[in-house]
DRENLUMBA-591278 format. One line per 8 residues: number of its first residue (from 1); their letters; for each residue x, y, z of N, C-alpha, C. Coordinates in steps of 0.02 Angstrom, whole numbers, always signed. Example, Ala and Ser with C-alpha at 12.3 -4.5 7.8 and 13.67 -1.06 7.14 Angstrom:
BEGIN
1> as> +660,-284,+390,+615,-225,+390,+660,-165,+390 ~ +642,-112,+354,+684,-53,+357,+645,+2,+394 .
***
This chain:
BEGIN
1> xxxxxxxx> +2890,-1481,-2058,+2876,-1470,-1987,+2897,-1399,-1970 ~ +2844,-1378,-1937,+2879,-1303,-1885,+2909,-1299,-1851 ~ +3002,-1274,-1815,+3010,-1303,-1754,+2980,-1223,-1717 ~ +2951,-1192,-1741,+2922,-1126,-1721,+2855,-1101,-1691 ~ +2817,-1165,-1690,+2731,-1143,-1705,+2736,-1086,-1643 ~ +2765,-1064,-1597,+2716,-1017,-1552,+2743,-966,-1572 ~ +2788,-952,-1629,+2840,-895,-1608,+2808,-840,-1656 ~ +2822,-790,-1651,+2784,-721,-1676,+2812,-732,-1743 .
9> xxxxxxxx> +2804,-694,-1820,+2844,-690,-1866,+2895,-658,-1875 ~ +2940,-658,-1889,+3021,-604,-1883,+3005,-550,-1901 ~ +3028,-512,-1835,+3006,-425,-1862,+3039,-390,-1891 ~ +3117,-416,-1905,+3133,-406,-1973,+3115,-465,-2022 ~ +3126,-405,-2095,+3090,-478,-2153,+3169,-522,-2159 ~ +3155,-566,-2169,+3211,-644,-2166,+3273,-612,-2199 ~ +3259,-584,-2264,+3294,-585,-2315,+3319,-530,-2303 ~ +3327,-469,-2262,+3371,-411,-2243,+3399,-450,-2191 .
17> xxxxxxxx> +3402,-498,-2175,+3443,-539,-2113,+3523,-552,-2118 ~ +3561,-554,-2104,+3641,-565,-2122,+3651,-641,-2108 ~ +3703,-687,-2131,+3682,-763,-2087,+3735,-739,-2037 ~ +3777,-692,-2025,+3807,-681,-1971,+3760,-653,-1903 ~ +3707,-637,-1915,+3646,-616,-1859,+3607,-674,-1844 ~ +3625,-705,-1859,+3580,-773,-1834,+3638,-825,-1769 ~ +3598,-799,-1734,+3599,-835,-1671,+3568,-901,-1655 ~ +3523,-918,-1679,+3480,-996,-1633,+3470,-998,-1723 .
25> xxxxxxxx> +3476,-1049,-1760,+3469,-1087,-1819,+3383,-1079,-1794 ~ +3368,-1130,-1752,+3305,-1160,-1727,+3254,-1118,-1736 ~ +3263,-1049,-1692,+3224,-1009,-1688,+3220,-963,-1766 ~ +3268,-942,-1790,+3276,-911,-1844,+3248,-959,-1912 ~ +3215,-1009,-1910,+3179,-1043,-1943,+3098,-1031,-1936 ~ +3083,-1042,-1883,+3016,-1047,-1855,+2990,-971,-1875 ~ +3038,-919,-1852,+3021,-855,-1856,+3014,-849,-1928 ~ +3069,-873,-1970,+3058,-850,-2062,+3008,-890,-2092 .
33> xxxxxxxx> +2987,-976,-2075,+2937,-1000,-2087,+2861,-948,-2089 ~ +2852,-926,-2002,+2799,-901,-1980,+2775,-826,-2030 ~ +2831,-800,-2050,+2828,-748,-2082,+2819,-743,-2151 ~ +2836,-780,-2184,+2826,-806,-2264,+2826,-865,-2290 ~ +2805,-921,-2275,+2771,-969,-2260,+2714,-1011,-2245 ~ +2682,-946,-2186,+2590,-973,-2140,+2556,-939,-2231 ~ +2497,-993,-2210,+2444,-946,-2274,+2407,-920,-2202 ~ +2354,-868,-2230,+2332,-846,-2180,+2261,-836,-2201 .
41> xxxxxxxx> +2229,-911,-2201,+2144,-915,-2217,+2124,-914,-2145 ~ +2052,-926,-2154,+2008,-926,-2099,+1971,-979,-2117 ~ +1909,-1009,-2070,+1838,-1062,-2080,+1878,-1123,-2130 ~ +1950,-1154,-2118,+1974,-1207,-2156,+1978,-1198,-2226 ~ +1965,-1133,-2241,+1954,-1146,-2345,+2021,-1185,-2353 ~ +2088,-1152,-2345,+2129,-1165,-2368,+2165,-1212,-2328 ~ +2168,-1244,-2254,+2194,-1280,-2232,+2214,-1357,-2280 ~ +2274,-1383,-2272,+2272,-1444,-2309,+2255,-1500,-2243 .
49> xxxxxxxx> +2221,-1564,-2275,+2209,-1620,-2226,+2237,-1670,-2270 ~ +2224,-1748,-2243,+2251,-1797,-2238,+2202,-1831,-2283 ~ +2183,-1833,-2345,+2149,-1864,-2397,+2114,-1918,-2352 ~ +2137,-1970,-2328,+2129,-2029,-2277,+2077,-2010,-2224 ~ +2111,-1983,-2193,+2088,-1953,-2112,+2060,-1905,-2098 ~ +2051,-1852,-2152,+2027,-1792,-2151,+2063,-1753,-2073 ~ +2126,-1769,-2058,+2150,-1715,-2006,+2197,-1673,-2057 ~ +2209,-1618,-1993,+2255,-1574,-2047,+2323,-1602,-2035 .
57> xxxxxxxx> +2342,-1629,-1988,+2402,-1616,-1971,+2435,-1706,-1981 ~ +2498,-1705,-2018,+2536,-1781,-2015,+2596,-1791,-1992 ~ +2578,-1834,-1929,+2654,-1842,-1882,+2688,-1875,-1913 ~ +2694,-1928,-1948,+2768,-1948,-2001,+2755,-1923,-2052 ~ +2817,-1931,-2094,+2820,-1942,-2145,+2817,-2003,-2179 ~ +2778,-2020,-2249,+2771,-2094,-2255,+2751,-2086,-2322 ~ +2776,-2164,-2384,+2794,-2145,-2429,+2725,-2217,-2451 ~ +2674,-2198,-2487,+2614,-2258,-2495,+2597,-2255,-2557 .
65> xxxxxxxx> +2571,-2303,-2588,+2541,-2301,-2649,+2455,-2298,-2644 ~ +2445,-2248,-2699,+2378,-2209,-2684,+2301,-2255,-2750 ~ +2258,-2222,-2730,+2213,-2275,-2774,+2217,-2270,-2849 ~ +2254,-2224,-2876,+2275,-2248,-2955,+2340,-2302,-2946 ~ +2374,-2310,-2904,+2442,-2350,-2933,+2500,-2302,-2912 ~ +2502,-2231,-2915,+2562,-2198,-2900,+2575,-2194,-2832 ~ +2644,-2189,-2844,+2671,-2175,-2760,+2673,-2089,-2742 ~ +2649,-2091,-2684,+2622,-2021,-2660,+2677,-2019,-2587 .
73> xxxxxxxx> +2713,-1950,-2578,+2760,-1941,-2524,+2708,-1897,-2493 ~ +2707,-1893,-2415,+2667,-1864,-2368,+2711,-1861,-2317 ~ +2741,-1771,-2316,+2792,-1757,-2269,+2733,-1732,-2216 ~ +2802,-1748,-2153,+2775,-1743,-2077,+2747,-1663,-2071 ~ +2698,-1638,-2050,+2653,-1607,-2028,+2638,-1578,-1950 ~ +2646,-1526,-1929,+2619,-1510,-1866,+2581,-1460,-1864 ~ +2582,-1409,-1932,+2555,-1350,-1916,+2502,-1337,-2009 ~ +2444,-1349,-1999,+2389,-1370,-2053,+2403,-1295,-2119 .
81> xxxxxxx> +2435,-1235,-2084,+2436,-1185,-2119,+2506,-1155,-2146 ~ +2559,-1218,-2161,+2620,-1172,-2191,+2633,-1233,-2240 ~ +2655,-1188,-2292,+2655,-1201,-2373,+2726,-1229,-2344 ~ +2753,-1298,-2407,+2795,-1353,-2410,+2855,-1308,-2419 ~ +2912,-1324,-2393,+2964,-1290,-2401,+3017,-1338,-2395 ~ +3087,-1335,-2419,+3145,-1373,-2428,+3201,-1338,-2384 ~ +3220,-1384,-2342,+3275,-1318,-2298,+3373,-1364,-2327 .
***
């Protein structure tokens, strides 16, 4: 999840950042997400969707078994254009 989607990308890059300059956790996420994180296609090439539903975006997270037999994890989703990340 983004907790960032409207926010510009950090106009400094993340990683010249100090963790003593970080003020709002919250915001200082959204901003380093937005910045190295978004892919930046156009016309859907690269957007990911919902195999199922064909939307891009998945409000839970939810853990299902898929049509071979394996179990497939499908983390929560709000924003169709930022690559999976572990915080």
């Amino acid at each position: 999840m983004n907790p960032g989607m409207g926010l510009p990308p950090a106009a400094v890059h993340p990683c010249r950042k100090k963790f003593s300059q970080i003020e709002d956790p919250v915001r200082d996420l959204g901003e380093l997400l937005n910045r190295v994180q978004r892919l930046k296609c156009s016309n859907g090439y690269c957007q990911r969707v919902d195999r199922a539903t064909g939307q891009p975006e998945e409000p839970i997270t939810r853990l299902f078994e898929n049509e071979r037999g394996l179990w497939e994890l499908v983390t929560a989703r709000n924003d169709s254009l930022l690559n999976k990340f572990i915080v």
